[in-house]
MDTraj code that builds the backbone (N, CA, C; nanometers):
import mdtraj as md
import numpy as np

residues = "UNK UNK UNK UNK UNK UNK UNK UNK UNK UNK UNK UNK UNK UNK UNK UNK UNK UNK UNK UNK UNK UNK UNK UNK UNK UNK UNK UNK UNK UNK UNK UNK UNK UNK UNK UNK UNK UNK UNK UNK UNK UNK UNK UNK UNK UNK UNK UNK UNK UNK UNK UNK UNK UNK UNK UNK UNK UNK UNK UNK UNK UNK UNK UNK UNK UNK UNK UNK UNK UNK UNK UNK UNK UNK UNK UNK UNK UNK UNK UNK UNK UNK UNK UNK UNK UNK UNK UNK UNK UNK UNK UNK UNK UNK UNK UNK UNK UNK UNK UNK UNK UNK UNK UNK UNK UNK UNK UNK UNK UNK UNK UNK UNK UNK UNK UNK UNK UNK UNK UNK UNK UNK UNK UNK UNK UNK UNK UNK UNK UNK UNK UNK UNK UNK UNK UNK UNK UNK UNK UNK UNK UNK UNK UNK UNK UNK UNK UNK UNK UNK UNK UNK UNK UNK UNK UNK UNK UNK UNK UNK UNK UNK UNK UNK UNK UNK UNK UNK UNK UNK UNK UNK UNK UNK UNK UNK UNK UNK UNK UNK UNK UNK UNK UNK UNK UNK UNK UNK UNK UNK UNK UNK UNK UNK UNK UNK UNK UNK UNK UNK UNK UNK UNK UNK UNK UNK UNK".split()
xyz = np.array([
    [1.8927, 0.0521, 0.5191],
    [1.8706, -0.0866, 0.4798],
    [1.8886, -0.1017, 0.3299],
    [1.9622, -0.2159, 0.2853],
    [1.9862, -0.2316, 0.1189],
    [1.8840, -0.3543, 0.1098],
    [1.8973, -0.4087, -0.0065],
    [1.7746, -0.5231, -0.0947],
    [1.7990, -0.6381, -0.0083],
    [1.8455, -0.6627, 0.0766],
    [1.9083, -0.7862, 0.1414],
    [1.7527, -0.8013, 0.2654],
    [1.7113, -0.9057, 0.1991],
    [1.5926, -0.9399, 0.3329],
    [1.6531, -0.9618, 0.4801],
    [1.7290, -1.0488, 0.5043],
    [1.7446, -1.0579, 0.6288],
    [1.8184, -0.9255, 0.7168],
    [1.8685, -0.8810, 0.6232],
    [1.9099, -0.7189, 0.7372],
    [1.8446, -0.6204, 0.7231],
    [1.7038, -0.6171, 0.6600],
    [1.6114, -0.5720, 0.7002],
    [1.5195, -0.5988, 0.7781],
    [1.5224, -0.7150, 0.7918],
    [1.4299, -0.7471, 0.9142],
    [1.5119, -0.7358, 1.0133],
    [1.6772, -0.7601, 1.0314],
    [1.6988, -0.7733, 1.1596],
    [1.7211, -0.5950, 1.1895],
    [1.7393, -0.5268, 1.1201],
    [1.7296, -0.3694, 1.1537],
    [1.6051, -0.3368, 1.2250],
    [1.4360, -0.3926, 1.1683],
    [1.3475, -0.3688, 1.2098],
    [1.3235, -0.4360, 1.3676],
    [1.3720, -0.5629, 1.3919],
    [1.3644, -0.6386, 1.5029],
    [1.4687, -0.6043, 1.6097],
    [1.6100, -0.5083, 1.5603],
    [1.6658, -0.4923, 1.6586],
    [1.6132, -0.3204, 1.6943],
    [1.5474, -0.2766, 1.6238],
    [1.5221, -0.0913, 1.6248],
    [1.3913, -0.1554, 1.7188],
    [1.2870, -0.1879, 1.7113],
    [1.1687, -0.2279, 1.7842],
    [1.1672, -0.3033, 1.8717],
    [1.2661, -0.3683, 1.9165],
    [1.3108, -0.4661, 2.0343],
    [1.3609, -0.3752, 2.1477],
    [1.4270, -0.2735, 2.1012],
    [1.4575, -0.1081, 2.2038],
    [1.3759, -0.0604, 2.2589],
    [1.2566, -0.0512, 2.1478],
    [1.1495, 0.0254, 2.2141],
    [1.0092, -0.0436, 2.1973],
    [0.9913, -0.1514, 2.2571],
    [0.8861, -0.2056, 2.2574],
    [0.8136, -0.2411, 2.3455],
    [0.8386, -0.1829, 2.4943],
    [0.7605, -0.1182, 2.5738],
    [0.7319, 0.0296, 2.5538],
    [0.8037, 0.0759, 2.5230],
    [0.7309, 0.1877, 2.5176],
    [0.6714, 0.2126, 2.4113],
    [0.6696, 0.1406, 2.2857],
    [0.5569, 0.1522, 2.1955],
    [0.4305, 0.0930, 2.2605],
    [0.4366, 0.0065, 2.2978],
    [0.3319, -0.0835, 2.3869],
    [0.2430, 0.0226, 2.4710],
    [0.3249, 0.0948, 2.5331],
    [0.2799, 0.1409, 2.6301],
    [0.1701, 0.3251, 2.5601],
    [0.2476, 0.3420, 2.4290],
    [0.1606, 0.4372, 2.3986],
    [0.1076, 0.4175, 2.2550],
    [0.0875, 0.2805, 2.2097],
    [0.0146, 0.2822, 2.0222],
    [-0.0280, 0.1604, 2.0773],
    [-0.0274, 0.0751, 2.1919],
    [-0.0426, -0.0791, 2.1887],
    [-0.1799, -0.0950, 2.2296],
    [-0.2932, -0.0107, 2.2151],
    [-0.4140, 0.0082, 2.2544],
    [-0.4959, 0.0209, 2.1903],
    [-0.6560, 0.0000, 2.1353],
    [-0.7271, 0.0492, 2.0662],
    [-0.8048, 0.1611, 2.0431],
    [-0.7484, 0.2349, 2.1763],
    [-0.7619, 0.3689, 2.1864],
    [-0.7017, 0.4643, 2.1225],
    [-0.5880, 0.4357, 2.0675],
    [-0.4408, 0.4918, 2.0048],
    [-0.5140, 0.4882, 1.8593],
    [-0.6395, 0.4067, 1.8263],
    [-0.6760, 0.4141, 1.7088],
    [-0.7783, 0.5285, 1.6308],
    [-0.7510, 0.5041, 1.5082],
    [-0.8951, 0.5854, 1.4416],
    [-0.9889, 0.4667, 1.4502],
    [-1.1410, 0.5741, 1.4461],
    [-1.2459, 0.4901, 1.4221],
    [-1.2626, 0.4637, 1.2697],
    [-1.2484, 0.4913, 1.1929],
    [-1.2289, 0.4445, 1.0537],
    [-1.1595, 0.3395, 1.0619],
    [-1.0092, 0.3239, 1.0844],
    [-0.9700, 0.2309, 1.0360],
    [-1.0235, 0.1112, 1.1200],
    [-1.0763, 0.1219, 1.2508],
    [-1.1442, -0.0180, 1.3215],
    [-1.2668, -0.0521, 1.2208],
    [-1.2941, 0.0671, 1.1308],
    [-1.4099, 0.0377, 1.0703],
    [-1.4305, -0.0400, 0.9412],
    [-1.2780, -0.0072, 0.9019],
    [-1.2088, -0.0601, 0.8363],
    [-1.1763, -0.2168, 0.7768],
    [-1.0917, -0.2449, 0.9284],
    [-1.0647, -0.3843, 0.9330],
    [-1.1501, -0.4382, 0.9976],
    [-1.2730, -0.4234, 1.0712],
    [-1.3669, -0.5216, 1.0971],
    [-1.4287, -0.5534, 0.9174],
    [-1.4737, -0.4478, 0.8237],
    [-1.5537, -0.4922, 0.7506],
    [-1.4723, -0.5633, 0.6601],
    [-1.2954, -0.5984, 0.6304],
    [-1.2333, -0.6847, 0.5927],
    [-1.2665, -0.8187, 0.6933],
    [-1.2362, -0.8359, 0.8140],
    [-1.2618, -0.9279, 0.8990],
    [-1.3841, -1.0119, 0.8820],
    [-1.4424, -0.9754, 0.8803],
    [-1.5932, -1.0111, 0.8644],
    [-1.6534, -1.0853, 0.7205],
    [-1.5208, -1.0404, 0.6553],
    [-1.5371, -1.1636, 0.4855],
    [-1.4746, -1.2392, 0.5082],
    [-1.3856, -1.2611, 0.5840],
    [-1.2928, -1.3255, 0.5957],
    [-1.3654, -1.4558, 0.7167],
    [-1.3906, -1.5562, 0.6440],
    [-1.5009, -1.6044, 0.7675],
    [-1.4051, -1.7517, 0.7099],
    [-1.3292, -1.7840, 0.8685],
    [-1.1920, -1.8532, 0.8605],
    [-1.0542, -1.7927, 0.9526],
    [-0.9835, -1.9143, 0.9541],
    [-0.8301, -1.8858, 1.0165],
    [-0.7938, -1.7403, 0.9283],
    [-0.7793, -1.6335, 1.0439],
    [-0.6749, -1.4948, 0.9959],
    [-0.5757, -1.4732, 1.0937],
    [-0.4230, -1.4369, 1.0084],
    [-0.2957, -1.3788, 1.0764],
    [-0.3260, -1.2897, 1.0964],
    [-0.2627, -1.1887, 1.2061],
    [-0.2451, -1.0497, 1.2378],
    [-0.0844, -1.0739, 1.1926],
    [-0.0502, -1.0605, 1.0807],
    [0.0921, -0.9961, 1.0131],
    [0.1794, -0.8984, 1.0722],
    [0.3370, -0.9018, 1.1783],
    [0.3473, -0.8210, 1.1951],
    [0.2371, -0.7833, 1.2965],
    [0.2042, -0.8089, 1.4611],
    [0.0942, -0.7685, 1.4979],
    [0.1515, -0.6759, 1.6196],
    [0.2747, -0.6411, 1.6251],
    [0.3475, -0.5738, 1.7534],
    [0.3072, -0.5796, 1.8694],
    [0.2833, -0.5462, 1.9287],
    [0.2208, -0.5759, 2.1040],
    [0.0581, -0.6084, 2.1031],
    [0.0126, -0.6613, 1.9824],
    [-0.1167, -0.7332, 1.9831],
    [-0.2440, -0.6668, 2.0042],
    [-0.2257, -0.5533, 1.9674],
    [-0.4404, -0.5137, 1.9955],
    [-0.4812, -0.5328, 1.8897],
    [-0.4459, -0.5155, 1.7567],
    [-0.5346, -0.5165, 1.6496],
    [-0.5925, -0.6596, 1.7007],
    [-0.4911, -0.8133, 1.7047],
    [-0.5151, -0.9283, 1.7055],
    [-0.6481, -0.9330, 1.8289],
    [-0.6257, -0.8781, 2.0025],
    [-0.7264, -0.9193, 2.0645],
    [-0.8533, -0.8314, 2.0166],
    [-0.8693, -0.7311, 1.9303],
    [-0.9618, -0.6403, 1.8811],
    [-1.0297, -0.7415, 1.8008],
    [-0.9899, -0.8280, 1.7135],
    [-1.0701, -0.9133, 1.6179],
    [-1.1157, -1.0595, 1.6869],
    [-0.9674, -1.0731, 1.8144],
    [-1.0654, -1.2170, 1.8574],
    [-1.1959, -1.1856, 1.9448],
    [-1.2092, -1.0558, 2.0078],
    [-1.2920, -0.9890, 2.0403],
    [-1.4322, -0.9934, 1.9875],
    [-1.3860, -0.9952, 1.8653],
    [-1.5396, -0.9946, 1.7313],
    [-1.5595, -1.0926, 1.7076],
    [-1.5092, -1.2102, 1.7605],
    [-1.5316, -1.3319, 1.6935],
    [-1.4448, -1.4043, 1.5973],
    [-1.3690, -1.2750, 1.5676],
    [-1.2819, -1.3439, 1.4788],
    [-1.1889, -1.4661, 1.4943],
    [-1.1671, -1.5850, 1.3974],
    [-1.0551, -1.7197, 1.4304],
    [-0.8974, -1.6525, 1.3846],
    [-0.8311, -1.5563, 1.4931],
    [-0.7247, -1.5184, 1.4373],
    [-0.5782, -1.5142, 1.5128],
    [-0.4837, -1.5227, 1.5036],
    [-0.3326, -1.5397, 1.5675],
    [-0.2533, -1.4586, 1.5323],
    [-0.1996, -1.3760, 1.6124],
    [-0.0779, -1.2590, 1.6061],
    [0.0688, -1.2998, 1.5866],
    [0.1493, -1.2806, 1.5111],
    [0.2394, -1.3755, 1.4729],
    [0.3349, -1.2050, 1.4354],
    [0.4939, -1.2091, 1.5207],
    [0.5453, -1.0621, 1.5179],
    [0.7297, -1.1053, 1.4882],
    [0.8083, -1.0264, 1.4229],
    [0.9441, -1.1339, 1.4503],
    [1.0264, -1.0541, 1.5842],
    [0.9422, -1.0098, 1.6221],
    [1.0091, -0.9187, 1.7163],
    [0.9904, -1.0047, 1.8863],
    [1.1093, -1.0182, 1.9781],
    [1.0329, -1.1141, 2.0385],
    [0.9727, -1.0419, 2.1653],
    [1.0228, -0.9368, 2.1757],
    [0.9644, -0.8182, 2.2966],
    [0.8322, -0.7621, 2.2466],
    [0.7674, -0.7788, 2.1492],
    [0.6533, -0.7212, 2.1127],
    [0.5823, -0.8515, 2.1173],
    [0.6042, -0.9883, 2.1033],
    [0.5318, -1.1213, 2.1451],
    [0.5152, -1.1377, 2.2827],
    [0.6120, -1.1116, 2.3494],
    [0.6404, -1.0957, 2.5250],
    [0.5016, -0.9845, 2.5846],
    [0.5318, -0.9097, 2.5257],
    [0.3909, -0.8025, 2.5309],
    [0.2355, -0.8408, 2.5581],
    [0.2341, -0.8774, 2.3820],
    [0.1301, -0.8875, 2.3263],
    [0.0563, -1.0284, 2.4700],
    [0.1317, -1.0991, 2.4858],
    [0.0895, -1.2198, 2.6041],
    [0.0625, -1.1998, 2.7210],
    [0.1168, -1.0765, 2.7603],
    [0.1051, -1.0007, 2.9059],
    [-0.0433, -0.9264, 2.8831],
    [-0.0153, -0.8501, 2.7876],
    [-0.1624, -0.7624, 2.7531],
    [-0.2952, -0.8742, 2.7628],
    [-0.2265, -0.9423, 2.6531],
    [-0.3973, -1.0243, 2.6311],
    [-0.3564, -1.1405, 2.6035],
    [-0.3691, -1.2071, 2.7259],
    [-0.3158, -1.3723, 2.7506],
    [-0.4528, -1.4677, 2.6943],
    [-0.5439, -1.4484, 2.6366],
    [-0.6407, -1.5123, 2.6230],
    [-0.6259, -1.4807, 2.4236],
    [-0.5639, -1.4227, 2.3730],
    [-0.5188, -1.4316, 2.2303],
    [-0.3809, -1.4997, 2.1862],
    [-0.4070, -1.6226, 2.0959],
    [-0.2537, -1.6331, 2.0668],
    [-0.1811, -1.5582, 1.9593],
    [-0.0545, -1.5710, 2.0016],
    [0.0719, -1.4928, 1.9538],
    [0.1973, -1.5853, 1.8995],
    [0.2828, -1.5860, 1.8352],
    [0.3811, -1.6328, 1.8171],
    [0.4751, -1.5895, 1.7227],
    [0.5972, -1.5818, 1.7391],
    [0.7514, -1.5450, 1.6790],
    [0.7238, -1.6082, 1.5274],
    [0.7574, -1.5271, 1.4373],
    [0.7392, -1.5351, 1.2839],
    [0.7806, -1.4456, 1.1963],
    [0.8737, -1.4379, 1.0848],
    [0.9392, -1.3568, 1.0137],
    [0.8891, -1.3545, 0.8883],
    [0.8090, -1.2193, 0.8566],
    [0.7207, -1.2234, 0.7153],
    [0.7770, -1.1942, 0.6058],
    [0.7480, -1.2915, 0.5035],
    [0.6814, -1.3188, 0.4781],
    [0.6350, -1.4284, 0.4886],
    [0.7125, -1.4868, 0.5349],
    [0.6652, -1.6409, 0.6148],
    [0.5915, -1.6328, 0.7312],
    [0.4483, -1.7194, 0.7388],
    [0.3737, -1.7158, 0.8621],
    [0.3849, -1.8477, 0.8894],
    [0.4386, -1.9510, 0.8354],
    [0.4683, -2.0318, 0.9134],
    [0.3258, -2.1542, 0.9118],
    [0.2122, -2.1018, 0.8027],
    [0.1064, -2.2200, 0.8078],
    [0.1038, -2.2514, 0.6817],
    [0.0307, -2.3662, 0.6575],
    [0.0536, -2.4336, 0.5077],
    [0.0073, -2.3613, 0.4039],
    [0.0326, -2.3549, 0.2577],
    [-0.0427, -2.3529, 0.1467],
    [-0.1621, -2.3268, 0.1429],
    [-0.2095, -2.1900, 0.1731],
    [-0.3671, -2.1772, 0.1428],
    [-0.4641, -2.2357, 0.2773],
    [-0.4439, -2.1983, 0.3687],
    [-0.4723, -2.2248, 0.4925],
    [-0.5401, -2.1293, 0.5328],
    [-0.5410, -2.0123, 0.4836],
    [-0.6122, -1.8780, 0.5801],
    [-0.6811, -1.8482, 0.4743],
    [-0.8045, -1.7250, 0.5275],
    [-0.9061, -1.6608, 0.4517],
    [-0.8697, -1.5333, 0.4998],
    [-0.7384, -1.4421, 0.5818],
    [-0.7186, -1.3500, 0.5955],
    [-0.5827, -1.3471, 0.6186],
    [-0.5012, -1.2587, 0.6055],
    [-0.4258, -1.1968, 0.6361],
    [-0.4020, -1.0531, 0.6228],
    [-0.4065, -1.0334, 0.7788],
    [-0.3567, -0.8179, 0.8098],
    [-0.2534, -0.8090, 0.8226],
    [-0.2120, -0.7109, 0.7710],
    [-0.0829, -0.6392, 0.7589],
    [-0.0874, -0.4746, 0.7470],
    [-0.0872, -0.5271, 0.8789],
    [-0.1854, -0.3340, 0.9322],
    [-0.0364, -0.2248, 0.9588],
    [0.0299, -0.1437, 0.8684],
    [0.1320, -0.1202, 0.9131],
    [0.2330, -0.2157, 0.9532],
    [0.2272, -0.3195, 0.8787],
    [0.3741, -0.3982, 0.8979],
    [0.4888, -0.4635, 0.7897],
    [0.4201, -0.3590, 0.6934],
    [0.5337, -0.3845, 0.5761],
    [0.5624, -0.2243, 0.5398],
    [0.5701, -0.1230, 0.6445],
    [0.5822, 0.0043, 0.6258],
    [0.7936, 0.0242, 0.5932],
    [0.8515, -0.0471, 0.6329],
    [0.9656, -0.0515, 0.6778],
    [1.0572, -0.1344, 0.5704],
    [0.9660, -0.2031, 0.4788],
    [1.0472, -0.3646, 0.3895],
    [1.0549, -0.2376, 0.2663],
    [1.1710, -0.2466, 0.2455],
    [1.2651, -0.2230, 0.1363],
    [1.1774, -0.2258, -0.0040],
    [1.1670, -0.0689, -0.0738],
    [1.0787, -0.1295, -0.1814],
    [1.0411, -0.2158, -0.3052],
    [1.1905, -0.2732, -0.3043],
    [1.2513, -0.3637, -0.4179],
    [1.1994, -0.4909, -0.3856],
    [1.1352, -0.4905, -0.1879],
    [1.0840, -0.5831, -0.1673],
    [0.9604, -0.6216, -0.1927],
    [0.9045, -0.5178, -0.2040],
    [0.7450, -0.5385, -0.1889],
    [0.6871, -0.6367, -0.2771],
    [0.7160, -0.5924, -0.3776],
    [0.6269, -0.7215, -0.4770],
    [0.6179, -0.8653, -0.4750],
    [0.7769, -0.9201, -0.3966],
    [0.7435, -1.0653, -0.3922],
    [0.7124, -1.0800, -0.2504],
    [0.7682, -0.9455, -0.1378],
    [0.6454, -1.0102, -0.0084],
    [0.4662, -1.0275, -0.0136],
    [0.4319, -0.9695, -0.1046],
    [0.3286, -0.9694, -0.1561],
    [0.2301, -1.0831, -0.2047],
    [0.3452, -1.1590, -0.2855],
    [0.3227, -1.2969, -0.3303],
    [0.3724, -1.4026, -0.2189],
    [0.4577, -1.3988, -0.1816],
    [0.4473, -1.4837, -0.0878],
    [0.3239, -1.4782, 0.0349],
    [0.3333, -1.3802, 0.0617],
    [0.1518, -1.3910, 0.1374],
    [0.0236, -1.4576, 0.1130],
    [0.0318, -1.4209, -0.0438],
    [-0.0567, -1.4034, -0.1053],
    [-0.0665, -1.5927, -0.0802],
    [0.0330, -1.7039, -0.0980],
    [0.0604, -1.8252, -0.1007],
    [-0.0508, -1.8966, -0.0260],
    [-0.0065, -1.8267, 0.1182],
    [-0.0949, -1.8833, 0.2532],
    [-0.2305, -1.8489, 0.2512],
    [-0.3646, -1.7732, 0.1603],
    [-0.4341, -1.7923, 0.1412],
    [-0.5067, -1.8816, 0.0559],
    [-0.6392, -1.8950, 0.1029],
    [-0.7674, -1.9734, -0.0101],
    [-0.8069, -1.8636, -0.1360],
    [-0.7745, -1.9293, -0.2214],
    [-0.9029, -1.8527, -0.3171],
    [-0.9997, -1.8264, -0.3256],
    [-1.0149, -1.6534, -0.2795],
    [-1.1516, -1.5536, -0.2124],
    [-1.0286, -1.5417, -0.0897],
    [-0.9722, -1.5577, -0.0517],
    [-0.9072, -1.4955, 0.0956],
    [-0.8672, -1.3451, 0.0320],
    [-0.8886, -1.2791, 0.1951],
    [-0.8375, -1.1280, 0.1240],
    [-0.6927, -1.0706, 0.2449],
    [-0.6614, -1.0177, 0.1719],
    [-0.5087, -0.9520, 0.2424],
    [-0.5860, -0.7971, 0.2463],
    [-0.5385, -0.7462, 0.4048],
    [-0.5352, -0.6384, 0.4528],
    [-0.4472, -0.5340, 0.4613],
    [-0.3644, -0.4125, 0.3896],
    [-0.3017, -0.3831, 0.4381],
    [-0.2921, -0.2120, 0.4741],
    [-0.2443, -0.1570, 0.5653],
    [-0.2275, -0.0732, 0.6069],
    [-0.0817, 0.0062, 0.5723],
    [-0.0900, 0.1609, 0.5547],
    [0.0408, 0.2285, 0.4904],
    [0.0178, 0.3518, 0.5129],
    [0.1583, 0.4260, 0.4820],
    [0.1790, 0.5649, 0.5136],
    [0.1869, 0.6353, 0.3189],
    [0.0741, 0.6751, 0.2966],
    [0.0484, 0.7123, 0.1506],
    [0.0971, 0.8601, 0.0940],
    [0.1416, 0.8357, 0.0271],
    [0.2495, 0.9623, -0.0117],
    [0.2268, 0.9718, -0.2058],
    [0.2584, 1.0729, -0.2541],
    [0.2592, 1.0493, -0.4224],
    [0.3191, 0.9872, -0.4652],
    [0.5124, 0.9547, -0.4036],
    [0.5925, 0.8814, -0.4603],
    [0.6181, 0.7864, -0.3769],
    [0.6964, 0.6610, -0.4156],
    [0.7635, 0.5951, -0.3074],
    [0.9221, 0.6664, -0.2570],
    [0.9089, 0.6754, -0.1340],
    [1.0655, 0.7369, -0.0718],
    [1.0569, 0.7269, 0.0956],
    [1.1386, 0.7309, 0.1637],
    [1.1667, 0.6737, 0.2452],
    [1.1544, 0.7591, 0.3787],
    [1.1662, 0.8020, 0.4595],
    [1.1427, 0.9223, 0.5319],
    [1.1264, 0.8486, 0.6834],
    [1.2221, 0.9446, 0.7864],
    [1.2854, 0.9005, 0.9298],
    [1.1418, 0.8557, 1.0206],
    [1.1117, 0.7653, 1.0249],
    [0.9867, 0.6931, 1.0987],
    [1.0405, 0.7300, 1.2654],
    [0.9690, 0.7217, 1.3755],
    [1.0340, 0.7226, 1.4893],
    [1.1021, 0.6290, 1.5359],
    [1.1199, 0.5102, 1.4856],
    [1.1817, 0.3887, 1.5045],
    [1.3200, 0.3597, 1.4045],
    [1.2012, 0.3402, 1.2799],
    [1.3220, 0.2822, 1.1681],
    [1.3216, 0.3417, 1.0742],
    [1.3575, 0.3473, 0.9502],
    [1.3691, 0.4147, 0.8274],
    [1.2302, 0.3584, 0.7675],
    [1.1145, 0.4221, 0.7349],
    [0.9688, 0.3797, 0.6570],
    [0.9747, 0.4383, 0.5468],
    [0.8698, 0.4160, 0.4877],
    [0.8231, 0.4309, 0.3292],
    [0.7121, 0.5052, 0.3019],
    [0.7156, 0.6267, 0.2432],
    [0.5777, 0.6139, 0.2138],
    [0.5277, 0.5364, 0.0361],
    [0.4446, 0.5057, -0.0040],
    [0.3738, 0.4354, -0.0866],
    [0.2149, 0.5267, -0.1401],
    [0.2413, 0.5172, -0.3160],
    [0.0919, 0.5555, -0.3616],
    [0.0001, 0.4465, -0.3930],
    [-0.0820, 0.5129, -0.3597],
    [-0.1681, 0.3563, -0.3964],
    [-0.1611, 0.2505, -0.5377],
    [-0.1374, 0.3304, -0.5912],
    [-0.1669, 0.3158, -0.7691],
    [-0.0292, 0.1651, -0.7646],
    [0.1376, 0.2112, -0.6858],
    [0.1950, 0.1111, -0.6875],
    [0.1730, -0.0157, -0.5768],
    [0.0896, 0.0190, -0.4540],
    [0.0712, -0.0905, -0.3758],
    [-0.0935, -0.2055, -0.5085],
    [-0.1456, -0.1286, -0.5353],
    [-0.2344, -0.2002, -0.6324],
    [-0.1636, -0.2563, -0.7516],
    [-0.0737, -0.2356, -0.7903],
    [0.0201, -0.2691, -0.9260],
    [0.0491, -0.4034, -0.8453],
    [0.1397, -0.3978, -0.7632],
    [0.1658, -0.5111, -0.6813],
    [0.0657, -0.6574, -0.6433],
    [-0.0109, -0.5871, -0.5851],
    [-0.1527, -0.6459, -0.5906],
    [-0.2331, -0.7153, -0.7080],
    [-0.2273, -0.6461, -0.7874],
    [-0.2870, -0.7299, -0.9197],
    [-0.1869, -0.8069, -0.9483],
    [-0.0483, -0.8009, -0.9646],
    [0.0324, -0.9150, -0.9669],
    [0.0272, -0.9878, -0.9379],
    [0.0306, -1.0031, -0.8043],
    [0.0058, -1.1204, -0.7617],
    [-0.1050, -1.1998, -0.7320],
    [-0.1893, -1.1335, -0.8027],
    [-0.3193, -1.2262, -0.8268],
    [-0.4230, -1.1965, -0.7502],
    [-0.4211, -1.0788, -0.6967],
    [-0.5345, -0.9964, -0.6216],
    [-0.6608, -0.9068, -0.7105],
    [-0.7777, -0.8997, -0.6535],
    [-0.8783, -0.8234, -0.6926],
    [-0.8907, -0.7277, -0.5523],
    [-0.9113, -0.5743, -0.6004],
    [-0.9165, -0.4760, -0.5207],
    [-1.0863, -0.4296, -0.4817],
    [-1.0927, -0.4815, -0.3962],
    [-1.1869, -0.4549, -0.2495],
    [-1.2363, -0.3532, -0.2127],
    [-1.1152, -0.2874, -0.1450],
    [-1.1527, -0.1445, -0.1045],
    [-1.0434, -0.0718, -0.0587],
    [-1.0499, 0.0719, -0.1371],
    [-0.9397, 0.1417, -0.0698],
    [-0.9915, 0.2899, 0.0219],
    [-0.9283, 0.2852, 0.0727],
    [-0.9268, 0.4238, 0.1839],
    [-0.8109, 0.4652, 0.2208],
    [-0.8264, 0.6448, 0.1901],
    [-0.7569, 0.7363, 0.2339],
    [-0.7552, 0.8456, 0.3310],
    [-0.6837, 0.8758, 0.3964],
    [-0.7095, 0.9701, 0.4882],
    [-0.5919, 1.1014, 0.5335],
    [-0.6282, 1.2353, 0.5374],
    [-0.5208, 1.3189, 0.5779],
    [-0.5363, 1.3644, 0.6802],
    [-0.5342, 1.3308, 0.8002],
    [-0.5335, 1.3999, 0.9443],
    [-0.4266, 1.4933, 0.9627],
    [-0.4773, 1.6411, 1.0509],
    [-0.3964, 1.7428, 1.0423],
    [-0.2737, 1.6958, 1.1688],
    [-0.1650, 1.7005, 1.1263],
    [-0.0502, 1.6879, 1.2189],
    [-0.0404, 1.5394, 1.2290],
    [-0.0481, 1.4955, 1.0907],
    [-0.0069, 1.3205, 1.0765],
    [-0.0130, 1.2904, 0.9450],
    [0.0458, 1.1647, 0.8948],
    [0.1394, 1.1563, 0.7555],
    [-0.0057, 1.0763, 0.7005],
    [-0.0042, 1.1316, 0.5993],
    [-0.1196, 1.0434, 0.4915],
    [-0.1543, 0.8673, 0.4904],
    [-0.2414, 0.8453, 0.5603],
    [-0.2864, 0.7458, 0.5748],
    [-0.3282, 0.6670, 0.4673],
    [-0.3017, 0.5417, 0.4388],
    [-0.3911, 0.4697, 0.2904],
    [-0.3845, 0.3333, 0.3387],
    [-0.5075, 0.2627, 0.2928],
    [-0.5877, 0.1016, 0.3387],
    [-0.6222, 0.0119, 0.1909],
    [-0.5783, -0.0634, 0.2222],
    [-0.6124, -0.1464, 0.0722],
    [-0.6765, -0.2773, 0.1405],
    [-0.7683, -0.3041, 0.0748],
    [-0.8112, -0.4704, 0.1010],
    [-0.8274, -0.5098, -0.0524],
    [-0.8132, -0.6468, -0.0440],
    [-0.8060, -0.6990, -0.1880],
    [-0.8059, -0.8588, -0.1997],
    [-0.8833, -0.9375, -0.3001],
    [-0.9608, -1.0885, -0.2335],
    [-0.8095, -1.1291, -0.3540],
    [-0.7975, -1.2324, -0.3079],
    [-0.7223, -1.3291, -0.3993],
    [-0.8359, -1.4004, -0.4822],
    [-0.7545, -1.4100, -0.6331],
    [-0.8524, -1.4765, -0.7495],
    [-0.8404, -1.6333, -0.7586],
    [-0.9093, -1.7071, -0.7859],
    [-0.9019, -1.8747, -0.8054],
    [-0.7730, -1.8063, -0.8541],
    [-0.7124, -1.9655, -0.8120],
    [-0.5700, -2.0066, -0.9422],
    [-0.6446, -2.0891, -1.0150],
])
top = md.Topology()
chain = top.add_chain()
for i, resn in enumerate(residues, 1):
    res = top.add_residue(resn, chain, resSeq=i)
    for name in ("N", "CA", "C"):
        top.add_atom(name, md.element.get_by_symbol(name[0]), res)
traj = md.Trajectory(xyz[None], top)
């Protein structure tokens, strides 16, 4: 993938449109999860008291995991076999077709947005203004969630799907304070026989 947004997303939407039953069928669960990170994004969830996206929500458990808790939240994926899914799985959560960084609701409308593993794949030249554009669709105090594969440098490395990234924290927070974020909470993790895990939450500041 080169700097060009739209053929990166359509690389990601046509590589995950292949296999999106069978991702479904073995990560599309909350079983497939750590207990940290549920521990994770509930205690982001839970500030977040208001309309939240599930960013990028692929076959939808994170999303029915939070409407579960109470949470006011909508799974929104650009993939349309992982929306097809996510509706079969858990027809009592909504879902809908959306290409991020656009979610598609007004100006400061949400008090959350997750992005749990779904900017693992965007080009790193991209990151900083998908960042800000997110950042748009929240209130001031809304916090952005995001989830990543944490590494020392940024570089790119054969994901089972698509070409991913790993990311250090130090530049997903650079990003972050850019665009007008205060940092929350971070968490790291190295599980044996799996790629370095890293969690950022972070509140947006008044404008």
């Amino acid at each position: 993938m080169n700097g060009d947004p739209s053929e990166a997303v359509n690389s990601v939407r046509e590589a995950y449109g292949l296999r999106a039953a069978e991702y479904a069928k073995v990560l599309g669960n909350m079983g497939a999860t750590h207990s940290a990170d549920r521990e994770f994004v509930l205690r982001w969830a839970r500030r977040c008291v208001g309309p939240v996206i599930d960013a990028g929500c692929g076959p939808g458990h994170w999303t029915e995991f939070l409407r579960l808790e109470g949470i006011e939240v909508e799974g929104v994926d650009c993939v349309p076999e992982f929306i097809s899914e996510a509706e079969q799985r858990y027809p009592d959560t909504l879902y809908r077709l959306a290409v991020l960084p656009d979610l598609e609701v007004a100006s400061g409308a949400l008090r959350g947005v997750l992005a749990w593993y779904s900017l693992i794949h965007l080009p790193p030249e991209q990151m900083g203004a998908t960042i800000t554009s997110l950042a748009k669709f929240l209130q001031p105090g809304g916090e952005l969630a995001l989830g990543f594969f944490e590494g020392p440098e940024i570089e790119p490395f054969e994901h089972a799907v698509v070409t991913a990234y790993f990311w250090p924290i130090n530049e997903l927070v650079r990003h972050l304070e850019s665009a007008g974020f205060e940092i929350v909470e971070i968490d790291m993790r190295a599980d044996p026989h799996a790629r370095s895990h890293g969690a950022i939450s972070a509140r947006l500041s008044a404008r």
